[in-house]
N, CA, C and O of each residue as an XYZ file, in Angstrom:
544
protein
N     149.947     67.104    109.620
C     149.291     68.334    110.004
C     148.656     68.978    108.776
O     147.485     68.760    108.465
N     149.784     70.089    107.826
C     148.941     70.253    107.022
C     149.752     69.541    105.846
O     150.948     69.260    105.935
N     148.977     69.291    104.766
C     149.158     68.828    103.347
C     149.259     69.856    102.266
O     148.427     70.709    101.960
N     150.846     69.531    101.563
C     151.386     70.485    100.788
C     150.912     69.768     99.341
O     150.681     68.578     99.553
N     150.784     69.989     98.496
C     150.428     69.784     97.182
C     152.039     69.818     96.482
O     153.102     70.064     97.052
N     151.813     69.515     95.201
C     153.064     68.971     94.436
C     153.805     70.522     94.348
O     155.025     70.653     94.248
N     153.014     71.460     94.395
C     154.041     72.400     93.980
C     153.724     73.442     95.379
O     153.412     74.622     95.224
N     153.795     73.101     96.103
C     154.049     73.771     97.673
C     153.135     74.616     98.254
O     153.426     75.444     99.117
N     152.084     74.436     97.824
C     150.757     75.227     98.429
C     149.867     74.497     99.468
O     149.326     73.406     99.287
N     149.815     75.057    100.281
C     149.152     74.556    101.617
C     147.546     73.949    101.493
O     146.798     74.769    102.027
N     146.946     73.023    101.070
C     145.571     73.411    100.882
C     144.566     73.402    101.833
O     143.591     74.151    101.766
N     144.754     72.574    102.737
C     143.837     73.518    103.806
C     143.941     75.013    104.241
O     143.112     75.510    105.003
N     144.819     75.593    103.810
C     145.162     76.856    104.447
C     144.070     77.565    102.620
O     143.165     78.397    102.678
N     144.384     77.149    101.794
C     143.822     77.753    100.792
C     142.373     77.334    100.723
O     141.493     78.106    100.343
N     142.191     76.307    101.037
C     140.543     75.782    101.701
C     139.873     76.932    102.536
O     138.884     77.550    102.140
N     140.381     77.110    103.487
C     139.882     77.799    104.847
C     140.054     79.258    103.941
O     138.953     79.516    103.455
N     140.723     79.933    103.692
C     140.819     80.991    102.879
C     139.489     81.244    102.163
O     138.463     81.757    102.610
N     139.727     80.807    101.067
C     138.709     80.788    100.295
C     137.015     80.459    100.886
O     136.012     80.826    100.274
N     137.006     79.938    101.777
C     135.503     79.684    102.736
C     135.516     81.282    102.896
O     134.918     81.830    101.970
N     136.011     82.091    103.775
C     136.263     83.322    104.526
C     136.030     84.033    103.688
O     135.102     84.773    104.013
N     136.502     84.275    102.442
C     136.266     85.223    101.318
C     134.917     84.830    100.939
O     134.315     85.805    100.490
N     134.408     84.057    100.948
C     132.953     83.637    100.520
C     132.009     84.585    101.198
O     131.298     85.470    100.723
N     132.194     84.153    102.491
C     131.447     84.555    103.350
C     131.401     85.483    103.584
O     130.288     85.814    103.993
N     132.389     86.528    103.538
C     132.825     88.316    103.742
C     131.469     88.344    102.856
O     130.311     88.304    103.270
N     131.898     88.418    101.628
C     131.707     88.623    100.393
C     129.860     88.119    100.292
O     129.438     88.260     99.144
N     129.248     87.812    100.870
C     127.602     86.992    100.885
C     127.360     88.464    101.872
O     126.726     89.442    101.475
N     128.114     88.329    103.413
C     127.484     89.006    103.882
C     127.336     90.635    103.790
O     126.489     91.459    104.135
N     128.725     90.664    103.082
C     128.501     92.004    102.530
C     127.600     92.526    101.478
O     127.258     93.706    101.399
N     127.361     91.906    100.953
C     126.276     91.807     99.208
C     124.728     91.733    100.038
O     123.669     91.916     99.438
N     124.801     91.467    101.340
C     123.001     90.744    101.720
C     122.432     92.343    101.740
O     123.149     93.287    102.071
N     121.193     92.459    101.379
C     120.253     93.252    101.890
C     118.809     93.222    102.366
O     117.960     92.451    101.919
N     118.606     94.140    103.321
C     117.173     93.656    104.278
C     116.196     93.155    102.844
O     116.006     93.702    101.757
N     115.698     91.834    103.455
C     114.230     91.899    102.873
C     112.717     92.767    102.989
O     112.194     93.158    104.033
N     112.270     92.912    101.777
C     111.547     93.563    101.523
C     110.250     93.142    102.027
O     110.129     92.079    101.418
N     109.321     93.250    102.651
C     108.033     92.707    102.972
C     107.558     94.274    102.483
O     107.977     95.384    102.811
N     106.511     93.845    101.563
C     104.832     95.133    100.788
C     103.759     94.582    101.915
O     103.211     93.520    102.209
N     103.803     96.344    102.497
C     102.657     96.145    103.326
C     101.279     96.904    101.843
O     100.051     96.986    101.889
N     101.928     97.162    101.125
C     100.840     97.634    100.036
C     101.595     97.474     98.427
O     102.784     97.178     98.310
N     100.918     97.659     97.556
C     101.488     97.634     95.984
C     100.363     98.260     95.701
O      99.306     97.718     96.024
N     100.353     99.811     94.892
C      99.441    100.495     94.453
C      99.862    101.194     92.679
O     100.907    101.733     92.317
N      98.948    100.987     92.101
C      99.292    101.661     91.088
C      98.532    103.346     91.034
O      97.346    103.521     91.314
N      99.338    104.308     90.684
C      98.835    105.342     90.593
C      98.590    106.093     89.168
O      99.453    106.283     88.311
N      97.183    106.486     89.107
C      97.020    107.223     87.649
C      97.237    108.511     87.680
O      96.372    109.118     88.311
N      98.143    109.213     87.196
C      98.540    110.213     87.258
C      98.047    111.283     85.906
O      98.288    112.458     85.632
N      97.531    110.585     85.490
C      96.599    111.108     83.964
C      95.621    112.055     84.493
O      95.077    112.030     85.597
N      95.494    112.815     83.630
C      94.355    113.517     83.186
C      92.798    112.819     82.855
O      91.738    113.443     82.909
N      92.951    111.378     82.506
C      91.928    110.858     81.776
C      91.464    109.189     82.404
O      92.357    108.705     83.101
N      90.573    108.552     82.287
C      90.137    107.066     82.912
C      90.987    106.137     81.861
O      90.870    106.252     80.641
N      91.931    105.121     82.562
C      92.811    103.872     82.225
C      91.890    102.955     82.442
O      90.956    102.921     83.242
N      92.350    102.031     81.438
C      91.213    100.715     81.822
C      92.104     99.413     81.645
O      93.174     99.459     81.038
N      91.668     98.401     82.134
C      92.120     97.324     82.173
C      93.822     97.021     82.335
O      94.701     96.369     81.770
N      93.649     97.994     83.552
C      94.848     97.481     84.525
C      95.596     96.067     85.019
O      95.048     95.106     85.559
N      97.029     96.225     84.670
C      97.809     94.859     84.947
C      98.763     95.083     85.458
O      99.247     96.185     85.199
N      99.576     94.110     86.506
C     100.571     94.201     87.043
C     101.043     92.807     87.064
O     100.321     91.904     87.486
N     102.131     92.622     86.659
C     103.002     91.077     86.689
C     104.095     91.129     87.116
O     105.047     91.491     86.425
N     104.193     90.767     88.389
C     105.740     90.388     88.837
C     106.260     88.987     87.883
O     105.705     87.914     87.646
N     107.507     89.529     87.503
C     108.265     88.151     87.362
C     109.869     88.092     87.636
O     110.685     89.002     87.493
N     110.097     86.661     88.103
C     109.463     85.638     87.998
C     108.995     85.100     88.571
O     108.941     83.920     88.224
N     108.217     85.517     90.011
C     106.950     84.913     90.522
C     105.772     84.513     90.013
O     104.993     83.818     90.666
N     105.541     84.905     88.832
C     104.383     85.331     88.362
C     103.283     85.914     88.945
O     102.309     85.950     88.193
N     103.106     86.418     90.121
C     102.420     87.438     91.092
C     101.804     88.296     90.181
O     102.491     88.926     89.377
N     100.043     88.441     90.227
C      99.782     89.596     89.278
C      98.835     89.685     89.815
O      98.241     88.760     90.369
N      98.355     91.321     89.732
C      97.558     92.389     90.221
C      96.605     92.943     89.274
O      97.231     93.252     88.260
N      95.085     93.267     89.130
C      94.570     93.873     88.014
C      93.130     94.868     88.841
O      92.834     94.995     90.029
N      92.593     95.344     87.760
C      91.438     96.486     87.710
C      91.020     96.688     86.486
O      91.668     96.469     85.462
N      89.742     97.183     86.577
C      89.165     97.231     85.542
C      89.439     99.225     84.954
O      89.594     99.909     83.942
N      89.378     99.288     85.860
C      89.598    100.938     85.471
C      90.484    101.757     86.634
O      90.708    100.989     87.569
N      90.853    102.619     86.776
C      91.320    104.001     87.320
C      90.916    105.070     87.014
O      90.899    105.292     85.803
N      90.477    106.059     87.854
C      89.646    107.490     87.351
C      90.953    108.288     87.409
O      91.819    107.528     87.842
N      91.359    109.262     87.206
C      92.424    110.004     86.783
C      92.692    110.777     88.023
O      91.688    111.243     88.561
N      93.482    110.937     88.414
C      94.419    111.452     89.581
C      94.345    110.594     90.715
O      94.557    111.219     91.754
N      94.092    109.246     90.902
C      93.649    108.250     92.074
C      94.256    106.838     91.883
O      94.602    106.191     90.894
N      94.252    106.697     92.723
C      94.920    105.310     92.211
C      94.547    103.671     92.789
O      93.360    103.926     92.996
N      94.638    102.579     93.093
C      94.006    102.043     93.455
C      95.040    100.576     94.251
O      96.125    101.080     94.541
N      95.042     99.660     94.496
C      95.844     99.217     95.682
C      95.263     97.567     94.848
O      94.187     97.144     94.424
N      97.053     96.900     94.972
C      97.032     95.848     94.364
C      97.073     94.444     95.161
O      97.921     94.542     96.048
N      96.620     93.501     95.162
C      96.720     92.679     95.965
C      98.222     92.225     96.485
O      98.299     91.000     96.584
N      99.129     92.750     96.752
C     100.542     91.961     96.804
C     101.078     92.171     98.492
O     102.127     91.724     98.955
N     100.240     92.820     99.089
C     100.437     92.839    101.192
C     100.917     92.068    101.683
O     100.528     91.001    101.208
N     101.755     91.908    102.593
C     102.466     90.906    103.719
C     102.757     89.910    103.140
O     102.513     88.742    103.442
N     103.336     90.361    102.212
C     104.383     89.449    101.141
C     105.763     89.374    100.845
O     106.006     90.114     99.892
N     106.714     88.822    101.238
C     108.103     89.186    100.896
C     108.277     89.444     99.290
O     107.995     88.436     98.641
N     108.658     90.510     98.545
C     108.797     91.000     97.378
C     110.248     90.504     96.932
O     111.371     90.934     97.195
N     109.705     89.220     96.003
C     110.655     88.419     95.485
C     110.426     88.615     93.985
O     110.644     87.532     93.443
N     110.100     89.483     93.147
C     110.098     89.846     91.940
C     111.446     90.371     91.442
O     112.203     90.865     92.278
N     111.814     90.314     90.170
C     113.264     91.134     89.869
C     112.141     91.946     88.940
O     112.507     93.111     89.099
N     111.481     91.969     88.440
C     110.497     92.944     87.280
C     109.284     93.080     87.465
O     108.624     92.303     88.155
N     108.806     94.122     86.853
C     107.623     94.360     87.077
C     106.848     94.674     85.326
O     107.174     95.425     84.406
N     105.938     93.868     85.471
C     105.255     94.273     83.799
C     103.732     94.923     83.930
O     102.742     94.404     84.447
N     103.868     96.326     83.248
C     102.431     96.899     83.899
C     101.845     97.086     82.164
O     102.530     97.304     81.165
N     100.299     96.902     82.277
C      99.645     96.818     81.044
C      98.670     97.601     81.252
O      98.337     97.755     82.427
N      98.000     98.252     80.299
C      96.728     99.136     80.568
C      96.412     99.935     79.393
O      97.194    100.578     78.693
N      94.940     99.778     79.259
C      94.678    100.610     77.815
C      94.116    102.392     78.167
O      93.445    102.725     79.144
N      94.442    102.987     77.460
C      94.606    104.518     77.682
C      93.601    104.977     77.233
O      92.871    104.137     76.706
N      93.188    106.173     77.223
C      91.639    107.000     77.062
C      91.080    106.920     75.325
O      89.917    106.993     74.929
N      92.602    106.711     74.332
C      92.075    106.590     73.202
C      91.946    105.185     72.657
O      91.573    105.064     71.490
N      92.251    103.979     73.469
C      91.993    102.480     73.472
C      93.088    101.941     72.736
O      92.953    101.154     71.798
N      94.496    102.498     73.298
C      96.123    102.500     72.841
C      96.253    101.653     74.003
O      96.114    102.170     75.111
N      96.535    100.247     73.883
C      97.142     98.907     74.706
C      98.647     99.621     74.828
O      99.334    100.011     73.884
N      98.994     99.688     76.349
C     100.273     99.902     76.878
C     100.971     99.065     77.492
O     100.382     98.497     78.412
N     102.114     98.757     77.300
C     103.097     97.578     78.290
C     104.231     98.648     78.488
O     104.670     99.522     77.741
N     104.537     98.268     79.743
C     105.955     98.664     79.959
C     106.699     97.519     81.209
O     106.173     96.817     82.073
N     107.722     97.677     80.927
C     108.319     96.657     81.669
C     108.987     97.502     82.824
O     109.149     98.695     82.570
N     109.428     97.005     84.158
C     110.442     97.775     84.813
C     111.272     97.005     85.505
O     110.833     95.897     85.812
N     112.726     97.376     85.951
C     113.130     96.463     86.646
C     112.852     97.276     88.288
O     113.089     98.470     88.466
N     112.366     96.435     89.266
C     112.071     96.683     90.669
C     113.049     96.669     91.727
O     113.845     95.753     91.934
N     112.920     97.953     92.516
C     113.911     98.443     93.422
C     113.951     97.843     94.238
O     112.844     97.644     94.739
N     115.053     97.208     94.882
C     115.571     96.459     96.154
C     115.573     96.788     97.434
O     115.719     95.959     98.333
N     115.424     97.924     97.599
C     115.352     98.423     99.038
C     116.428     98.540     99.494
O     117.451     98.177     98.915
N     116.384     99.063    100.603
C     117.881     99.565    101.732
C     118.552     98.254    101.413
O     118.148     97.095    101.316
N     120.299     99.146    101.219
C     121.318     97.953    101.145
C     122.018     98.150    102.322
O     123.195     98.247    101.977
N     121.948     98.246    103.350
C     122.262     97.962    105.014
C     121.343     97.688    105.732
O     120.198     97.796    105.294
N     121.473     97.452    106.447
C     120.654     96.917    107.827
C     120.470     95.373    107.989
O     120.925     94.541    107.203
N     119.794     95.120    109.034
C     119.617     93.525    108.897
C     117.461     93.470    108.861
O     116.615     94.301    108.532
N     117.412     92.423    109.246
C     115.837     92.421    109.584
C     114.968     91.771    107.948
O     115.020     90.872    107.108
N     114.057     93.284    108.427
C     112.569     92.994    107.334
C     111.946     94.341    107.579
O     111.241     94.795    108.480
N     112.559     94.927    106.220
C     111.818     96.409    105.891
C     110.223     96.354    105.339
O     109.969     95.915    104.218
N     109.315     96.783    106.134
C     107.768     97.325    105.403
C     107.777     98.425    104.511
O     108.134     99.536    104.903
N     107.445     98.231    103.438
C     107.577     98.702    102.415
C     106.389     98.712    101.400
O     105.876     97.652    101.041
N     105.832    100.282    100.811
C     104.727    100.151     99.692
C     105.724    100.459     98.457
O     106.621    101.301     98.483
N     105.274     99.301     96.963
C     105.715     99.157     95.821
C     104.758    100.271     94.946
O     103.880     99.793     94.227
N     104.917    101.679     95.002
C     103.818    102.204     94.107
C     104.538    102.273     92.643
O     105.562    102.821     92.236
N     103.712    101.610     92.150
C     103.903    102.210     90.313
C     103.181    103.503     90.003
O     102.050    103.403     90.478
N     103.309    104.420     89.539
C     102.527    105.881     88.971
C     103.023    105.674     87.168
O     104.091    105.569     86.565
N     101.563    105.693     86.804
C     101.490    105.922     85.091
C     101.614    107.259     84.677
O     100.488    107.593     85.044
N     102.174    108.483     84.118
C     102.385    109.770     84.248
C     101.717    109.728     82.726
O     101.542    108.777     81.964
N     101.423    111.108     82.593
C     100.335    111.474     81.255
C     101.388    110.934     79.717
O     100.871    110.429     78.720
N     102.516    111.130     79.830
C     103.447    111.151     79.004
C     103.597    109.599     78.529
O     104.275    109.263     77.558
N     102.718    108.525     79.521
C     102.656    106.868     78.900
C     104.264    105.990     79.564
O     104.649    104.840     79.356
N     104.834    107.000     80.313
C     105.639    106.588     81.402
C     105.441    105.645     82.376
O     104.323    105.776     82.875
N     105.981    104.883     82.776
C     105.555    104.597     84.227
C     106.806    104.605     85.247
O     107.892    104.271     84.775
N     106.750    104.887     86.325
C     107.660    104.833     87.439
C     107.622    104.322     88.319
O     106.423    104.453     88.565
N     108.271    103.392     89.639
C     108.167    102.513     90.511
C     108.689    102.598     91.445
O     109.679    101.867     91.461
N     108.553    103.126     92.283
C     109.532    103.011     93.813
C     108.851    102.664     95.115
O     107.670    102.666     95.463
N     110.301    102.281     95.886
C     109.453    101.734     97.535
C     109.455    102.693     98.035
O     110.222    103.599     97.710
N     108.678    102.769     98.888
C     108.468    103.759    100.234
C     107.848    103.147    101.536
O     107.685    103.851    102.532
């Protein structure tokens, strides 16, 4: 029936155990996937950004523009896409021709539910050479 090991432990019973804890443990950790019905970067400046970049990695997924006029923002190619990035790398040169990188790590979305959340990834560049990222 079952098989005891040399020092008296059941191992199918510790087999089957250990499966169960796996599995708690996956399905508790899962969260809805993310599908971008948009990815927009927003200029939140006072002044025209130029040569706009966006790099997911490690997809390598990347988004660009040549400019942004200041308070507007503009919409990145990344739509009806499941958002499988862990980072986001945004680049862009500023009104006095100061090359900017910033890196971010990218928000996961609702940690309950089941399915496929629609979701926009906006980045906003703030005057201060910040940038910020959240879903909505």
């Amino acid at each position: 029936m079952f098989k005891l090991c040399n020092n008296g432990i059941n191992i199918q019973f510790v087999s089957i155990c250990f499966l169960i804890f796996y599995q708690l443990l996956f399905q508790g950790c899962a969260t809805r996937q993310v599908i971008l019905d948009r990815a927009i970067v927003q200029n939140d400046t006072a002044r025209i950004i130029t040569e706009v970049k966006v790099l997911h990695e490690p997809t390598g997924k990347t988004g660009s523009v040549n400019m942004i006029l200041p308070q507007s923002s503009f919409e990145l190619g990344f739509a009806g896409a499941p958002m499988q990035g862990k980072r986001g790398i945004i680049t862009w040169t500023d009104y006095e021709g100061r090359q900017r990188k910033i890196e971010l790590s990218l928000p996961r979305g609702p940690a309950t539910g089941e399915g496929r959340a629609m979701m926009s990834l906006i980045y906003t560049i703030r005057p201060s050479g910040e940038v910020t990222v959240e879903l909505k």
